[in-house]
N, C-alpha and C positions, 0 to 999 in steps of 0.2 A: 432734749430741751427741758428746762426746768417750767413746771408752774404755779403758779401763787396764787392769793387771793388779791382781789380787786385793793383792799382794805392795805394788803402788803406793796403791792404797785404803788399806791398813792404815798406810802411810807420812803420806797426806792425813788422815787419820781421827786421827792422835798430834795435828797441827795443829790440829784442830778440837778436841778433845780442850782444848786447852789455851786455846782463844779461849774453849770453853763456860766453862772455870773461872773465867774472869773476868765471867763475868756475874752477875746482883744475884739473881738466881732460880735456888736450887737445886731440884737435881733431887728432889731429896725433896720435896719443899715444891709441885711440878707433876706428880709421877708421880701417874696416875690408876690406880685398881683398875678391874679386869676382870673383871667378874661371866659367870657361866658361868648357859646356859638349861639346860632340858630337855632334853636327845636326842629330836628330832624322831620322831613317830610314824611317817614317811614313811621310817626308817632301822630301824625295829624292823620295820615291813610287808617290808621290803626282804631283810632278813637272814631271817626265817621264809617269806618264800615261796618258791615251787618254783625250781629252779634252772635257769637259763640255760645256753648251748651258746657256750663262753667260747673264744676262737679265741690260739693260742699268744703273741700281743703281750699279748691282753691279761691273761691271765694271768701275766706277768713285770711287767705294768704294776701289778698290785695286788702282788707281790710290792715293787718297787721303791714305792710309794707306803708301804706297814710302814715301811718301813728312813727313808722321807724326812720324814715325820709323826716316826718315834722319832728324827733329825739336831734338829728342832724340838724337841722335849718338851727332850733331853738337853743340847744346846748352849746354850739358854735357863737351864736350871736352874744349868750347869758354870759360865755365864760371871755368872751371878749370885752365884758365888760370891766373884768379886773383882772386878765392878761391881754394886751392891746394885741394881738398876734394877728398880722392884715390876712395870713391866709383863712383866720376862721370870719372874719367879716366878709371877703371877697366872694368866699366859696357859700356863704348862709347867701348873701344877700344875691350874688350874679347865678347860681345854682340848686340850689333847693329849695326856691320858690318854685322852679322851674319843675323840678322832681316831683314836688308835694303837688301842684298843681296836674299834674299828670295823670296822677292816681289819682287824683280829686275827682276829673274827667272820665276816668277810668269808674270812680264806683257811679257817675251819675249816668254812667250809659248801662249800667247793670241797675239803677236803680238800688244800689247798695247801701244799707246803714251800717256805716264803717263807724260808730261807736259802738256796734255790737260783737262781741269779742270775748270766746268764740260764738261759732252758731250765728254767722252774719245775713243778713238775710234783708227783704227788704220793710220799710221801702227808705231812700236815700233823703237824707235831713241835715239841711242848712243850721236849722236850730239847736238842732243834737249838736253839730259842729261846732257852734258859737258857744257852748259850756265851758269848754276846754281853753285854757288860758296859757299863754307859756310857758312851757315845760310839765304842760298836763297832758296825760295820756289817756287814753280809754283801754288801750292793751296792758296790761297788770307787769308781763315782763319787761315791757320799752318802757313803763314808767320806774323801776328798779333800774333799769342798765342807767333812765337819763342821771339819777340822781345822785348814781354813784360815778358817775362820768363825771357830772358836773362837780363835785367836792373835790374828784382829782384833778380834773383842769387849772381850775382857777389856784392852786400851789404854787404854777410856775409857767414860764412861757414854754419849759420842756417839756412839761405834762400837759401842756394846751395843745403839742405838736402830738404829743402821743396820745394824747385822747381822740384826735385826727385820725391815725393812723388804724385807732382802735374802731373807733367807728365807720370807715369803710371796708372795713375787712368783712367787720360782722355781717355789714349792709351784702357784700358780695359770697359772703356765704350764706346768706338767706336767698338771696337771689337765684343764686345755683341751685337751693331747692326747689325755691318756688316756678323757675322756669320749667323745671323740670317737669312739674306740677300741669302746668301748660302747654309744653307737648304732648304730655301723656291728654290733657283732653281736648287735644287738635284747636285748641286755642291761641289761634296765630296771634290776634291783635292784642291778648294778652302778654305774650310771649316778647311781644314787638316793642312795648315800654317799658316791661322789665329790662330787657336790651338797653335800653336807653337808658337808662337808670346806673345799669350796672360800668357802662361803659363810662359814665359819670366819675362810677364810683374809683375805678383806674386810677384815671387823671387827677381826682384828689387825692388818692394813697400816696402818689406820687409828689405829690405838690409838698405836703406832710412829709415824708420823706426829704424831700431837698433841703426843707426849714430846717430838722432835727440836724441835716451833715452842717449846714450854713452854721448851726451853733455848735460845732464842736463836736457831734453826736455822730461819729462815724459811720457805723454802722447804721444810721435811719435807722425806721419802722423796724427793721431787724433786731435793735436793739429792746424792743417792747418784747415782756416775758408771758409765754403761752397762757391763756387763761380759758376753763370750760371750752375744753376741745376748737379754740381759734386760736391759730397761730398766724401771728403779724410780722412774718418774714416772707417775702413774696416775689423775689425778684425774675418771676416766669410772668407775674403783671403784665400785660401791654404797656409801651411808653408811646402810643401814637394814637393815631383814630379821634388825632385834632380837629377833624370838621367836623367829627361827631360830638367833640366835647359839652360836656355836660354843665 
């Protein structure tokens, strides 16, 4: 599989952009809604029970998952603003409030100042919070991923599907680490949002996925070119685990 710079994606992405246009199926007319579940009892058990003995990764790890969950909510909603694509509205607005409030929850039961990055530590601040404005980040990488996401989204409504596609992947390969992370230090209740999160993140690849075939893009997500060791071809994804959806 070939891969490229971000900078040359956004360049292939104008192209495709413009092969979409001419097809007989607009995107209005194939964007599907994204209904949003429950917030799983196994994430409410998670945040009220006793707390775990959280070793310094992976507390930067739930710091840096805030910040990557709110690149998601905010890059979704920004770029919807000049590509109307209802799944990046449906999925910011019915699911990663849900996500980012999660973590939210998550660093106030640690006491966590998740603007601190790395080296997170306490104690946990509203006010620290309120600095940060749309599409600002306090993690240095997720503010570079949003900004180059964001200049290729809004190109095109095929690069608003693949900027989708680009960002759950990444979201699920950090998650794979960071669960990891939390096994290793018997941090169930951590492990247990992550979960949630990740299983989120499924059911949006997926959704991204359908848009891209709905406009002519046969191959979905598969069609996105490998970048910094993520590859956006995934079709071992789960397509189910609907009442858990995120």
């Amino acid at each position: 599989m070939k891969t490229v710079t971000f900078k040359s994606m956004i360049a292939i992405g104008l192209v495709a952009g413009l092969v979409g246009c001419g097809s007989s199926n607009s995107s209005s007319e194939n964007e599907e809604t994204h209904e949003e579940g429950q917030t799983p009892s196994t994430v409410t058990d998670a945040l009220n029970s006793g707390e775990s003995t959280l070793s310094p990764e992976l507390r930067d790890s739930i710091t840096y998952m805030y910040s990557e969950e709110g690149l998601a909510h905010d890059v979704y909603l920004n770029i919807y603003k000049i590509q109307a694509v209802n799944q990046l509205k449906n999925i910011a607005t019915n699911s990663e409030v849900k996500h980012i409030e999660a973590v939210n929850q998550l660093a106030e039961k640690y006491d966590l100042n998740i603007t601190k990055y790395p080296d997170t530590d306490k104690p946990y601040s509203t006010d620290d919070l309120e600095r940060y404005g749309s599409g600002e980040f306090p993690v240095e990488p997720i503010q570079e991923l949003y900004n180059v996401l964001y200049d290729k989204g809004i190109q095109s409504k095929i690069d608003a599907l693949e900027v989708g596609c680009m960002v759950e992947v990444v979201d699920i390969d950090d998650l794979n680490a960071f669960m990891a992370q939390a096994e290793a230090s018997n941090a169930q209740d951590v492990w247990d949002v992550f979960d949630f999160l990740r299983k989120g993140s499924y059911n949006h690849y997926w959704a991204f996925d359908k848009g891209l075939k709905n406009m002519g893009i046969d191959d979905g997500c598969c069609s996105v070119p490998d970048y910094e060791g993520h590859q956006f071809c995934h079709p071992e994804y789960p397509q189910e685990d609907k009442g858990n959806e995120a």
